[in-house]
C-alpha positions in Angstrom: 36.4 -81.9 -52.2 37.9 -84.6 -54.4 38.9 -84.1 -57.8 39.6 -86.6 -60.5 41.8 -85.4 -63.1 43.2 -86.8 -66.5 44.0 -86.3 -70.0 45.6 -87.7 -73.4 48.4 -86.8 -75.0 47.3 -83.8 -76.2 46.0 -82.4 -72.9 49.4 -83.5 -71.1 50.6 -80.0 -70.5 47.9 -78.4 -69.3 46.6 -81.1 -67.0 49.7 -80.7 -65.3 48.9 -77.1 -65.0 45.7 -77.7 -63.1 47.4 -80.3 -60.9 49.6 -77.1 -59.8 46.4 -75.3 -59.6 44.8 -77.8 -57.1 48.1 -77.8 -55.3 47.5 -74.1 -55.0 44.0 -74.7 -53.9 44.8 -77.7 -51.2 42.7 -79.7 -53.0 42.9 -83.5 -52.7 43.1 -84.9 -56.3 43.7 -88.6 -58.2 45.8 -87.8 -61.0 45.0 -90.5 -64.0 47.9 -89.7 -66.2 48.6 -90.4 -68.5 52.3 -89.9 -67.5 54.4 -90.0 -70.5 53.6 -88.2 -74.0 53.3 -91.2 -75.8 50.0 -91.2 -77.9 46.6 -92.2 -76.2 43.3 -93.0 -76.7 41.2 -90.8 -75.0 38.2 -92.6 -73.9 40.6 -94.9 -72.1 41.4 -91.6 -69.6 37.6 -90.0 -70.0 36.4 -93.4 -68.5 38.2 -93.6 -65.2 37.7 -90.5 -63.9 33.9 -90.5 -64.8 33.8 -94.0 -62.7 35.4 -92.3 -60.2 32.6 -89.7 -59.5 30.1 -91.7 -60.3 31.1 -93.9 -57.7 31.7 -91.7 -55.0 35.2 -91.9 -55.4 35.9 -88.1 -56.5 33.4 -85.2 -55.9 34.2 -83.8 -59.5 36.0 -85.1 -62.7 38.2 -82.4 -64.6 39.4 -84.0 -68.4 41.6 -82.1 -70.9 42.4 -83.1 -74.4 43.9 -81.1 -77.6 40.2 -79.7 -78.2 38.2 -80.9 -75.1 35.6 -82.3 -77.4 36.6 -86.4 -77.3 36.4 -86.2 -73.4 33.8 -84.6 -73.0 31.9 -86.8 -75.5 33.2 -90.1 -73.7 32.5 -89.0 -70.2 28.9 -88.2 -71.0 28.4 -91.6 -72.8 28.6 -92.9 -68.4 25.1 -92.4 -66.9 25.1 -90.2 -63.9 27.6 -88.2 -65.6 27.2 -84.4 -66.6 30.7 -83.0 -68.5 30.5 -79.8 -69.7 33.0 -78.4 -72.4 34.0 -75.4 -71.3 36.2 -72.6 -72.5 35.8 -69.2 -70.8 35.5 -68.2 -67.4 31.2 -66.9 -67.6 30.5 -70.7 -69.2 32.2 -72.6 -66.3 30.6 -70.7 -63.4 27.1 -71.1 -65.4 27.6 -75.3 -66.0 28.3 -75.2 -62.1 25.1 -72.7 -61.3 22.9 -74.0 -63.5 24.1 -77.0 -64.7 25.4 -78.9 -61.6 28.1 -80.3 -63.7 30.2 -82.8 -62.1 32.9 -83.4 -65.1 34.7 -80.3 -66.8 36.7 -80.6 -70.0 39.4 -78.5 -71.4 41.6 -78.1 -74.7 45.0 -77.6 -74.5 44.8 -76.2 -78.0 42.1 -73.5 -77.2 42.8 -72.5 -73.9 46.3 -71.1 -72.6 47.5 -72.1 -68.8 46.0 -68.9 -67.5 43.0 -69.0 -68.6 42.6 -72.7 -68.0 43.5 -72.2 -64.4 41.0 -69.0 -64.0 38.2 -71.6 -65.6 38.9 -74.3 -63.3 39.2 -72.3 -60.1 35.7 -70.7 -60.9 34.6 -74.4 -62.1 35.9 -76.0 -58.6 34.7 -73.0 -56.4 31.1 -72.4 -57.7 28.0 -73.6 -56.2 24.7 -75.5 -58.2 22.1 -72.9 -57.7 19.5 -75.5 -57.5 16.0 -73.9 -57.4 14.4 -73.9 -60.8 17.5 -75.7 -62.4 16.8 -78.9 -59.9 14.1 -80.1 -62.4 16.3 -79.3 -65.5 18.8 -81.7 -64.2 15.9 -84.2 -63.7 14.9 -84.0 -66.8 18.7 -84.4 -68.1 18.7 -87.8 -65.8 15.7 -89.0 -66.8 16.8 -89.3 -70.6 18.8 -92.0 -69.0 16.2 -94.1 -68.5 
């Protein structure tokens, strides 16, 4: 699996605790930056990484700002995209099981490293259920239309 990662300025430090985490893992990852502190605008990292896994290019998107709540609001805005705001450990194994989210977003301002990194690790290991959520998310792609 792929992963697409990237935050703002707010999400900096914790991003760079879930690179470790897919280090940990042996996941293959894209790392988006941004790489310096300087103030960002978030949409201009959302944007990438939802390109990248609506493309092909990355099996899943992770995005981390101060609250979570810009990413995860500019990632949905790309069709095909399903970003789910997520912070506790129950949440991010139902978005995966349920869901079949393919973008997860983070605050660094509501969630500490270690709980971040238990979130993700469910987030990246779970599996879509499929079943009677298949036509839920048909339903979500449809109001693409």
């Amino acid at each position: 699996m792929k992963i697409a990662i990237s935050s703002d300025h707010g999400g900096n430090n914790l991003r760079k605790e879930i690179v470790h985490l897919l280090n940990d893992m042996g996941m293959d990852y894209k790392d988006y930056g941004p790489h310096t502190d300087d103030s960002v605008d978030y949409p201009d990292y959302a944007t990438p990484v939802a390109d990248a896994v609506i493309k092909g290019e990355a099996d899943r998107g992770i995005l981390i700002c101060g609250t979570g709540i810009g990413m995860s609001i500019a990632a949905n805005k790309v069709k095909g995209i399903r970003c789910a705001l997520v912070h506790d450990v129950f949440s991010a194994k139902a978005t995966r099981g349920h869901n079949d989210s393919n973008v997860l977003a983070m605050g660094e301002r509501v969630v500490g490293p270690g709980l971040a990194r238990e979130i993700a690790r469910t987030w990246l290991t779970e599996e879509f259920e499929g079943g009677r959520h298949d036509k839920r998310i048909q339903k979500i792609t449809n109001l693409e239309k």
